[in-house]
N, C-alpha and C positions, 0 to 999 in steps of 0.2 A: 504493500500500500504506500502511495506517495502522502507524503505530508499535505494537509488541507491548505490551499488558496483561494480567498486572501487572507491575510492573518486577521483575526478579530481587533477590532480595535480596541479593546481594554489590554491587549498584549502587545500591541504595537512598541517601539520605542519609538519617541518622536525628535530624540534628536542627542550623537552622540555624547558622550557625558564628559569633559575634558577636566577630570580630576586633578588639579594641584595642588590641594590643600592635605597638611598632614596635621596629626595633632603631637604637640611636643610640650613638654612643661607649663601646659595648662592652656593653652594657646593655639588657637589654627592658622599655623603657619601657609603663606602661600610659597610653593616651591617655583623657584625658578631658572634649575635645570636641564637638565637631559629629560624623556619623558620617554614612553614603555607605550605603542600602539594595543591597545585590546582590540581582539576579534573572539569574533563565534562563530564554531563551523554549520551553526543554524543557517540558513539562505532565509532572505528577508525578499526573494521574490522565485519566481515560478524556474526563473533557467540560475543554474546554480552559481551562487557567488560566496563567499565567506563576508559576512557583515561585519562594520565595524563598528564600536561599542562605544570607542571613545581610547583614554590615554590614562595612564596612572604613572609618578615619580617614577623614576630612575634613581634612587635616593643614593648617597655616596656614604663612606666610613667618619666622616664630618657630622653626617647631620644625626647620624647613626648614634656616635660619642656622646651628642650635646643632648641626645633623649636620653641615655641613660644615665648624663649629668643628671638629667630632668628629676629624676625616678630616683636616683641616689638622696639629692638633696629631700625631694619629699620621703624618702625614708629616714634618714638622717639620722642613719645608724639607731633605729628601734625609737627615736626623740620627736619623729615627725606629729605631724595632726595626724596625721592617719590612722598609722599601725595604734599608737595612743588612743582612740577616739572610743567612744562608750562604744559597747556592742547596738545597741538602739541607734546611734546616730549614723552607723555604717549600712544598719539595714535601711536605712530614710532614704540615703541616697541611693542605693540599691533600686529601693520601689521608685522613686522617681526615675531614674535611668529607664526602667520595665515598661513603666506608662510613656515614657516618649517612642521609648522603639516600637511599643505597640502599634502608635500612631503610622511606623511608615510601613507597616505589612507590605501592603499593596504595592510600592518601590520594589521591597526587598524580593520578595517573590517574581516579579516581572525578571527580576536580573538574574535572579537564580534560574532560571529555564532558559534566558538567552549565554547566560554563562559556561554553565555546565552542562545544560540540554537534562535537564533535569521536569518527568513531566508535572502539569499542575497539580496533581493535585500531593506527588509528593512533595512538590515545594510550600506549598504550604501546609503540608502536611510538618515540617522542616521547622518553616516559622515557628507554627503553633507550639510544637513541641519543645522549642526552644524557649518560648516564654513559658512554658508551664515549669522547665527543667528550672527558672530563674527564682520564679513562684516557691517551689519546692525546695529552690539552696535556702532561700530565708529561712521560709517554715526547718529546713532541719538545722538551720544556725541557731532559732530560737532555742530550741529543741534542745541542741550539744550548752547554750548560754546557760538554759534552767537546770540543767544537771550538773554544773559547774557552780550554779549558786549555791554554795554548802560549803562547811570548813569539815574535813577527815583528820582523824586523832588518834596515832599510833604511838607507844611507848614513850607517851607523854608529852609528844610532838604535835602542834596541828600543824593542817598543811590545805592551802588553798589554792587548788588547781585548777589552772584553764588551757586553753590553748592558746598560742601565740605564732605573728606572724615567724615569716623565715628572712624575708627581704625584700631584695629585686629579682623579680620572676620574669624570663625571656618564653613569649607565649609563641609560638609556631604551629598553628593549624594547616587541615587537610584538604586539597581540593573537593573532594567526592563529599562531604559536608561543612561546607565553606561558615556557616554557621554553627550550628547544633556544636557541632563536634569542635571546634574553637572555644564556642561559649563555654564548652563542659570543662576547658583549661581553664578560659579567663575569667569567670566568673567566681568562681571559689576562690581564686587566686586573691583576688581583689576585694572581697568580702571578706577574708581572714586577716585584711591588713595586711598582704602586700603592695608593693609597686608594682608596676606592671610597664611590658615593653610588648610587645604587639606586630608581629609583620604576617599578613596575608599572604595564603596559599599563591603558585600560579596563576590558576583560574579561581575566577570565585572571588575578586577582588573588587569589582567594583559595588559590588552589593554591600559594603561598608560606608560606602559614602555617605547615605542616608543616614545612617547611626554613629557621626564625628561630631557632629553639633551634639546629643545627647550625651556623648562621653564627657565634652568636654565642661559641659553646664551639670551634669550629677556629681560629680567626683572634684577634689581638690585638685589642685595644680599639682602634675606631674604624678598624679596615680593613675593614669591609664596614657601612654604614650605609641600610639598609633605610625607605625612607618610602612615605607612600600618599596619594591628595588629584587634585587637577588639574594639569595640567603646568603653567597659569599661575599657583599659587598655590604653588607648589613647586619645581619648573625652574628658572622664571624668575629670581627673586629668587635663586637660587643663581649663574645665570650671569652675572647682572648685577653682582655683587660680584666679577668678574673674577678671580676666586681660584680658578676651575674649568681643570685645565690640558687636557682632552680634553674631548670630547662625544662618546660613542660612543650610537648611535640609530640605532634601525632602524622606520622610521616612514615620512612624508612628507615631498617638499623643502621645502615649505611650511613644514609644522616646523622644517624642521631651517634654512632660513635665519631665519625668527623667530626661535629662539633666539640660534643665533651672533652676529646683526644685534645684541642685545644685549648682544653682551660688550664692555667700554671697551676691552678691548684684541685684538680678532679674530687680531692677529699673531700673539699667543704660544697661542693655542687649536687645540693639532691636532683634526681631525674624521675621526671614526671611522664613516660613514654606510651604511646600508644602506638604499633608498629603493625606489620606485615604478619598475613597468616593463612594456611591451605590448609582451609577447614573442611575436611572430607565426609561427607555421607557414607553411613554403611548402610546397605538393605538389605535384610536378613530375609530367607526365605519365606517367611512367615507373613512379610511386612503388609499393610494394609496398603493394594496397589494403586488404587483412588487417591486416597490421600499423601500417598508416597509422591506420586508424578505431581501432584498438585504441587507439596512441599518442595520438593528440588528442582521445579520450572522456577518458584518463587527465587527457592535458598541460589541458583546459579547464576538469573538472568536480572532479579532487581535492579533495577539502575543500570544495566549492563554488567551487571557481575562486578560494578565497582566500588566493591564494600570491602574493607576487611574481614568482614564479618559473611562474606559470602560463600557459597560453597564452591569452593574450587575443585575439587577432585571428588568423583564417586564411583565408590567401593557394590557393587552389586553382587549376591549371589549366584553361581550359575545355574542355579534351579530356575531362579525366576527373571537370569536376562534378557533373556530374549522377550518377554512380554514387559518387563521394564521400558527396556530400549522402544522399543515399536512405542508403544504408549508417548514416553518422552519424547522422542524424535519428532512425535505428530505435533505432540502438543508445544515443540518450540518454534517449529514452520509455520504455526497456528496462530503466532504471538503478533499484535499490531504495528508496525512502524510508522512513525510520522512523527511531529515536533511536538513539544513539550505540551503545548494546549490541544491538540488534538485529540477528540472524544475516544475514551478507552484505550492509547495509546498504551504501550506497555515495552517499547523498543526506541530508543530517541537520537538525537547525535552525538556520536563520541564527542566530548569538549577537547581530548588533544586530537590536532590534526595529523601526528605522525601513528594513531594507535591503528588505525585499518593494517599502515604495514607491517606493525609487532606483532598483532595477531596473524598474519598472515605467514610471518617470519617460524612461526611455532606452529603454523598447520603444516607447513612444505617442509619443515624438518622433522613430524611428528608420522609424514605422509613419507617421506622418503626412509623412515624407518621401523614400517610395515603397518601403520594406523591407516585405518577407511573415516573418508565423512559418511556416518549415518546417515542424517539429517539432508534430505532434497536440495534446501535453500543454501545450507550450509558451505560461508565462502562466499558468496556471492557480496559483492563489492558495490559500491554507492558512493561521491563523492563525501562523504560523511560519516557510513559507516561499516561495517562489515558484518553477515549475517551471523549470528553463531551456530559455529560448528560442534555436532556432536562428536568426539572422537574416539574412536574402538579399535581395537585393543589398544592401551597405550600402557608402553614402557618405561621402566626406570631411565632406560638412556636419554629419553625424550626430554627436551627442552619445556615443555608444558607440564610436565611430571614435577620439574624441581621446581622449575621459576613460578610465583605468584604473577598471574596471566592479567590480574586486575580488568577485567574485558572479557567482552561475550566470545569465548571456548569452551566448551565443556571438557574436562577429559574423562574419561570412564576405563575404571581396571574392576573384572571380574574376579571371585574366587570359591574357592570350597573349603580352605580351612581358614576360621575366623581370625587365627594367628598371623596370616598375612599383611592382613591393614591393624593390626595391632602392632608387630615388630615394625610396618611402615612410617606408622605416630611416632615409637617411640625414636626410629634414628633421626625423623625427620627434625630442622630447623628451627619448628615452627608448634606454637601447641595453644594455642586461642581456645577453638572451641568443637565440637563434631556434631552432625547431625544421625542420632541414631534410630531406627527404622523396624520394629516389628511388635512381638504382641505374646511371645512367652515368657513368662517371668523367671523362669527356671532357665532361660537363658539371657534373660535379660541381665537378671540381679549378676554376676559376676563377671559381664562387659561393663557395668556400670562401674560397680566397684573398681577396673583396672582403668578405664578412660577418665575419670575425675582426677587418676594421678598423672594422667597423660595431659589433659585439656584443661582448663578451668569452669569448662561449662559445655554439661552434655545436656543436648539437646533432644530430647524423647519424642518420636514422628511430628517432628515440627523443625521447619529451617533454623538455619541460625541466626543469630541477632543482637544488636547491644541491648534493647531496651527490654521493658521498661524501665526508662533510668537508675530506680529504688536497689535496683540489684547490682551488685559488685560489676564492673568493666575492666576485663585485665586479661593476663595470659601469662604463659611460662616460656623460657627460654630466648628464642629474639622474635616474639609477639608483642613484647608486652613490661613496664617494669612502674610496679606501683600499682594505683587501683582506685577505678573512675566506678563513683554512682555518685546520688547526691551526700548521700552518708559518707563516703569514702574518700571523695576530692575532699571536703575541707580537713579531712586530717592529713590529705596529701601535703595541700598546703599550709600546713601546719606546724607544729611544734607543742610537747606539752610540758610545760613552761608554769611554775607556783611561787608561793609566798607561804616559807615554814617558820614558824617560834616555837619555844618550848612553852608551856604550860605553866604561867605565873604570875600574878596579882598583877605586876607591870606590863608584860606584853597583854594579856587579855585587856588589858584597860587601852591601850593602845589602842587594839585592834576593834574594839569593841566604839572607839572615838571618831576611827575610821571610818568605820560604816555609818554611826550617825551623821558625820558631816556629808559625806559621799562624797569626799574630797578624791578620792582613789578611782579611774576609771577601772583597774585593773579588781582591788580589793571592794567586790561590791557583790550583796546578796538580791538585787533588786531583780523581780521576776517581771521577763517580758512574755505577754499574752498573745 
């Protein structure tokens, strides 16, 4: 199916967006630089062209230094307003920052489907869920505040515990969630009383624009410092100056050990990581096969399979491949293409323009080493995108096999002894999460038991997924280091951090003057509702 013409007019862009403004020590600075052309490989008319979006900085290791001046001095070494600031007055700004960005839905959402080719109704599926994820860090900061209001008394010790910020947090988010999954760094970061330093993914960048004016009216000067440029002309030279207390990045391990490799001091750099993972489906003979092809059309092809969290590799029975395969094959030739607002669209355009040939690069090496395309459409080429291939039999030597394909491939290995894609988990790289597939318990219960030491979350006939937020986000080995929910980020960013005296007429009276006056943002039993 060709994408619908003409574009509706609530999705139109009506004129490219020439982004110069960054936000730096409280201030929207106008750049005036070198500048970054944006496109989308969306066509914005019927014979195919790559549209342009507009420009974003080109930002240099200058302007790079003088934000994380910015961010330094508002931390100012644990003395700032910030990290200092009652717990109430951080969540004020919080909810005023939520109510402005609410406001520009309708921006942010248009840019996300021209940006990423992302369809409507996951992008604002994206939005939404990102203001409820914001909604939700309050409510569990109240939450972590009021069980913090209390003094503990051990061997005639009290001790008044909270948590406390870390520092300056360098945030690097992911294109395939230019939002959500940014926010799910930045927003904990900066509600626990850090600083904050801010560079946007590749793609997926201009849908900030909209939410620079809110950053910079909720928060103090130099707690939220917004940049744009390459990560080695911007990242780098931040973390190199060793004055970066966190890395929080949701990227590749690649990156993300390049960067920390340059910090002088690695010891004192907590890492906040969210990384790469080949999270395979098993379907056990048993498995319910309605529901199974439903799940791993979903768990493969979402967004074009450009999730982490997607199912990149599956493990079928050879009891039940061959009706596996036929089933799946139909139902991925069956799936819709067209752009992002196009009714029940379910296939859209790859956002990088070089991924048609990296998929292709992995079926001609996957085909020349004895894999069949299943699948009809499978391969078939489009200025934009490429159909996905189902691939049968594929082998370990196969480049589709090791590499996370991030992009519509399927690849499929069969087997008979369960022990196959077991020892496969455990040598493999990578241990996020697995999608598991059938209905007897007596064989279930002791794959489960060994796949929770393999994955961090097994998945029972249902694809894989980060959400619902509430639940732990993380992985083992180079997935994953640390661990995203709403409960989890603010102890990411965190520290837990008290105030001890011993037990006597003079300190109780102290502490006890304390609280009457509420002179102490830190020493305070005051309960927020």
């Amino acid at each position: 199916m060709k994408p619908e013409f003409p574009i509706p007019e609530a999705h139109r862009l009506q004129a490219p967006i020439d982004q110069r403004t960054y936000l730096s020590g409280g201030e929207l600075h106008k750049w005036e630089g070198p500048v970054t052309q944006v496109y989308s490989t969306i066509s914005a008319t019927e014979n195919y062209a790559p549209t342009h979006l507009g420009s974003i900085p080109d930002m240099d290791e200058a302007a790079a230094l003088k934000a994380l001046q910015a961010a330094q001095d508002a931390y100012d070494e644990g003395r700032g307003t910030w990290p200092t600031m009652k717990v109430r007055d951080r969540i004020a700004s919080m909810e005023k920052f939520v109510r402005q960005m609410e406001a520009k839905r309708e921006e942010v959402v248009r840019l996300l489907m021209w940006e990423i080719g992302k369809s409507l109704p996951d992008s604002e599926k994206e939005f939404d869920r990102t203001v409820e994820y914001i909604y939700d860090t309050i409510e569990e900061y109240k939450t972590l505040d009021r069980n913090c209001a209390k003094f503990s008394k051990h061997d005639g010790v009290y001790a008044h515990i909270r948590r406390g910020p870390l520092g300056v947090v360098l945030c690097l988010g992911p294109y395939n969630y230019p939002l959500n999954e940014t926010f799910a760094l930045l927003i904990p970061a900066i509600i626990m009383g850090n600083t904050t330093l801010f560079k946007p993914a590749k793609h997926g960048v201009l849908l900030i624009t909209p939410l620079l004016e809110a950053f910079q009216t909720s928060f103090p000067k130099g707690v939220v410092n917004i940049l744009f440029g390459r990560g080695r002309a911007v990242a780098a030279p931040i973390i190199k100056t060793g004055k970066v207390d966190v890395l929080a990045l949701i990227g590749n391990s690649k990156s993300a050990n390049a960067l920390q490799e340059q910090h002088p001091k690695s010891n004192r750099l907590r890492l906040v990581l969210g990384l790469e993972a080949k999270n395979p489906a098993i379907i056990l003979p048993d498995a319910d096969m309605d529901l199974t092809v439903q799940e791993c059309l979903t768990g493969t092809l979402s967004f074009n399979g450009q999730r982490c969290t997607a199912l990149k590799v599956v493990y079928v029975h050879e009891q039940v491949r061959e009706a596996f395969l036929e089933r799946f094959c139909n139902g991925v030739d069956a799936l819709t293409f067209g752009n992002p607002w196009d009714p029940g669209v379910k296939l859209t355009p790859l956002p990088e323009a070089d991924k048609p040939d990296y998929i292709q690069e992995l079926i001609d090496d996957a085909l020349a080493k004895g894999a069949r395309i299943l699948n009809a459409k499978g391969g078939q080429r489009t200025e934009n995108y490429i159909w996905p291939a189902v691939l049968y039999p594929v082998t370990k030597d196969m480049r589709v096999y090791r590499e996370e394909q991030f992009g519509p491939i399927i690849p499929v290995l069969s087997f008979t002894d369960i022990e196959q894609p077991l020892d496969d988990m455990s040598q493999s790289n990578y241990g996020q999460q697995v999608s598991l597939f059938g209905k007897d318990v007596y064989t279930l219960a002791p794959l489960i038991d060994t796949l929770v030491n393999l994955v961090c979350r097994v998945n029972l006939n249902s694809s894989c997924q980060r959400g619902p937020d509430v639940y732990p986000f993380t992985g083992r080995k180079d997935s994953a280091q640390s661990t995203l929910s709403v409960h989890d980020a603010l102890r990411s960013f965190s520290i837990r951090t008290f105030v001890a005296f011993k037990d006597n007429a003079l300190n109780n009276a102290t502490v006890e003057h304390l609280l009457d006056t509420k002179a102490s943002n830190f020493i305070s039993t005051d309960y927020i509702l």
